[in-house]
C-alpha positions in Angstrom: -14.5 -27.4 -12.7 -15.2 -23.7 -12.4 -16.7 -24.2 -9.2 -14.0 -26.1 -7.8 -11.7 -23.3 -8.9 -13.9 -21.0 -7.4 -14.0 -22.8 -3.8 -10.2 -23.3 -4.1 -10.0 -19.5 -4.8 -11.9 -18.9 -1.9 -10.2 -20.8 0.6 -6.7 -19.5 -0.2 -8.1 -15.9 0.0 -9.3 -16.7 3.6 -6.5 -18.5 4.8 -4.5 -15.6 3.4 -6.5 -13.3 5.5 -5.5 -15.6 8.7 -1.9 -15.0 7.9 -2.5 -11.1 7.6 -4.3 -10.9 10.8 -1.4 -12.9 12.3 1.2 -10.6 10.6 -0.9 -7.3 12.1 -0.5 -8.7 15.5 3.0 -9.5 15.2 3.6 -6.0 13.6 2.5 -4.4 16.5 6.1 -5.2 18.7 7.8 -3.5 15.9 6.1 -0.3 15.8 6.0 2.8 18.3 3.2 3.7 17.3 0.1 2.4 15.2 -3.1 4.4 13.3 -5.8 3.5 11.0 -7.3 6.0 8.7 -10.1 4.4 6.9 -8.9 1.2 4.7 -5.3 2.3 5.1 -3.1 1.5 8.2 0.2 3.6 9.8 3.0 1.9 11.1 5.7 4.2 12.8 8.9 2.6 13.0 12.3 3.4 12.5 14.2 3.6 9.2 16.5 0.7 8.9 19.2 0.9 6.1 20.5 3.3 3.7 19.4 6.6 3.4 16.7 7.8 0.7 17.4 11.0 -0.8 13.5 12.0 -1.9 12.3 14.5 -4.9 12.3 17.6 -2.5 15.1 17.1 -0.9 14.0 15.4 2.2 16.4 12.7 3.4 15.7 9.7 5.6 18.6 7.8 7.7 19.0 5.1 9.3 17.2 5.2 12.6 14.9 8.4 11.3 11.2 7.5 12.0 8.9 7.0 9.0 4.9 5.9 8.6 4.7 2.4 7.2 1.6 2.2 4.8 -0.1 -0.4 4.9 -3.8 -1.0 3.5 -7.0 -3.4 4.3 -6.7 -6.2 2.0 -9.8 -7.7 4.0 -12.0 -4.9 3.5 -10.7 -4.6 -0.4 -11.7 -8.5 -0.6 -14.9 -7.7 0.6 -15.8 -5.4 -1.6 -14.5 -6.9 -4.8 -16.3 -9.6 -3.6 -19.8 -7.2 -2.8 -19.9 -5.3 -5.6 -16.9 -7.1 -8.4 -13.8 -5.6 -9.6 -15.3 -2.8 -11.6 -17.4 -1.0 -9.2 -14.8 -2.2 -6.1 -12.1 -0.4 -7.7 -14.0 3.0 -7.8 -15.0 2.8 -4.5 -11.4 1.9 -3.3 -9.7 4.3 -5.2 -12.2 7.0 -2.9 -12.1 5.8 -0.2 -8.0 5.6 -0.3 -8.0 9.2 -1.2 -10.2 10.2 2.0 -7.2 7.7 3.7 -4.5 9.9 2.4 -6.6 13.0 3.3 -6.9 11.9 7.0 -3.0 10.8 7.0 -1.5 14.3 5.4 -4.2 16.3 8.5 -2.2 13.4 11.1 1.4 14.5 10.4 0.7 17.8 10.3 -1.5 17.8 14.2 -0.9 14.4 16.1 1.8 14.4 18.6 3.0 11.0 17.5 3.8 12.1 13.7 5.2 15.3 14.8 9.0 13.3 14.3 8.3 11.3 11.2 9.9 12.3 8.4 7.8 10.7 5.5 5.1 7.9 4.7 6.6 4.8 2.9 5.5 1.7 1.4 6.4 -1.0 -1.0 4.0 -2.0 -4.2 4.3 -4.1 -7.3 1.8 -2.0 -8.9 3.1 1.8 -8.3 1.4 3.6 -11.4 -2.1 4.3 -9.7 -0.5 5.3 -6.9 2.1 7.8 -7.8 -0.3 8.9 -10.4 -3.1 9.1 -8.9 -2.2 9.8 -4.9 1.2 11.9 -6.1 3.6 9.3 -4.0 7.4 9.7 -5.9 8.6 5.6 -6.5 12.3 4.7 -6.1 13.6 1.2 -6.9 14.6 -1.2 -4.2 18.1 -2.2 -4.0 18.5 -5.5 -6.2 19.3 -7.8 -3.0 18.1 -10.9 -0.9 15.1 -8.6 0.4 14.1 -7.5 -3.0 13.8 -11.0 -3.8 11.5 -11.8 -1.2 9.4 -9.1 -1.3 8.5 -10.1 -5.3 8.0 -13.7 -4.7 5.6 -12.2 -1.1 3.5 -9.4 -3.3 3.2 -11.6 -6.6 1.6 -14.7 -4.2 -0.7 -11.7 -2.8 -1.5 -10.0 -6.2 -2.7 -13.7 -7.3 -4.6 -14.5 -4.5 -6.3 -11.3 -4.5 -6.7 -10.6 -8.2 -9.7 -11.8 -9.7 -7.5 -13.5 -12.7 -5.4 -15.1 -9.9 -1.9 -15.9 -11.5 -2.8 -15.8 -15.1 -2.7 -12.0 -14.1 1.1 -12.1 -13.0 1.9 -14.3 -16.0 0.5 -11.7 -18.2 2.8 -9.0 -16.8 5.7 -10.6 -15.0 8.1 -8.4 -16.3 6.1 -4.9 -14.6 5.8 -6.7 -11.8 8.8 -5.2 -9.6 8.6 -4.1 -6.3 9.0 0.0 -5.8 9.3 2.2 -2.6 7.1 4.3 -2.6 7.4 7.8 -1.1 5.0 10.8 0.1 7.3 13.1 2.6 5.7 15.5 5.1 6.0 18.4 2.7 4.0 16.6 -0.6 1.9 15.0 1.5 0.5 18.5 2.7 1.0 19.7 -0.6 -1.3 17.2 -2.1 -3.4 16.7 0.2 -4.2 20.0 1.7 -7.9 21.1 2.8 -8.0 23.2 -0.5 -7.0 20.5 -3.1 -10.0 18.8 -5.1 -8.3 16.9 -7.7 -9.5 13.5 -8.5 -7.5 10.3 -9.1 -6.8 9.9 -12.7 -6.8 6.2 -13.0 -9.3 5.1 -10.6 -9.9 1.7 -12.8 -5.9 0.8 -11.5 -7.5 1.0 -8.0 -8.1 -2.6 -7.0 -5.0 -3.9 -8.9 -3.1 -1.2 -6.8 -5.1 -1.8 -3.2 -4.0 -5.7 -3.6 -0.4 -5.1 -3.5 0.6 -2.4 -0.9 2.7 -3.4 2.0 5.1 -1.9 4.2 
């Protein structure tokens, strides 16, 4: 039975990976403009809806261009497969910081950021990351959207996860989707050439790098 489970685990994680590719190519006709950096991925694309007042006072309208974050679940799989959850979420944790590094240098000296306004993205799991990376979270509007987005990042956290769903049945309830926010100004001030602080809760790494999407 457990290696059924295993084999079945297996195939939904590489089908999901299919659909991922498929949903990378398809993202391409809706962005100006797209970067990697490291396991993460930059989308720029307009804002679409209503405006987001941020922590500093940065505000994003409709129509102002933003970086959508997306990371590598691929290369996350692989290495939680490689070297198991432990040691994986460590190693992502660094390597998404390095991610972040590269971004914050991108606004601040690439032509194509010199217009976008902040660096957004949408988790279940937003601890690690505002935590740990400094992003500011702000609820999503309770709508039709909100809805889909849940049911979409719960299916990924269980695919990815190592539990699989007895994960999200464990914490259902803390499993709401948040924006999450880094505008031009924190994203220097974190991540300038002279700060050396550490993530605090790298063991929230791989739980975190399974459920970021733009």
């Amino acid at each position: 039975m457990d290696l059924l489970q295993k084999s079945l685990k297996t195939f939904m994680q590489s089908t999901w990976m299919i659909w991922e590719r498929f949903f990378s190519f398809i993202s391409r006709f809706r962005s100006s403009h797209i970067s990697r950096f490291g396991i993460c991925t930059v989308m720029i694309k307009k804002h679409r809806g209503e405006r987001i007042v941020c922590e500093d006072s940065t505000v994003i309208q409709d129509g102002d261009l933003v970086g959508e974050l997306h990371l590598d679940n691929e290369t996350i799989l692989k290495l939680i497969r490689a070297e198991g959850p432990d040691r994986a979420a460590l190693k992502i944790a660094r390597l998404g910081r390095k991610s972040m590094q590269q971004i914050s240098r991108a606004y601040e000296s690439q032509s194509e950021f010199s217009e976008v306004n902040a660096l957004v993205g949408i988790t279940l799991l937003h601890r690690g990351l505002t935590h740990g990376l400094g992003f500011e979270h702000q609820a999503m509007k309770p709508d039709l959207f909100q809805k889909l987005t849940t049911s979409y990042l719960r299916m990924l956290l269980s695919v990815m996860h190592p539990e699989g769903k007895s994960r999200i049945d464990r914490r259902t309830e803390l499993l709401v989707p948040m924006k999450l926010i880094h505008t031009r100004s924190s994203l220097r001030k974190r991540f300038s050439m002279g700060d050396r602080r550490q993530p605090h809760e790298e063991g929230n790494a791989v739980l975190v790098s399974a459920a970021v999407e733009g």
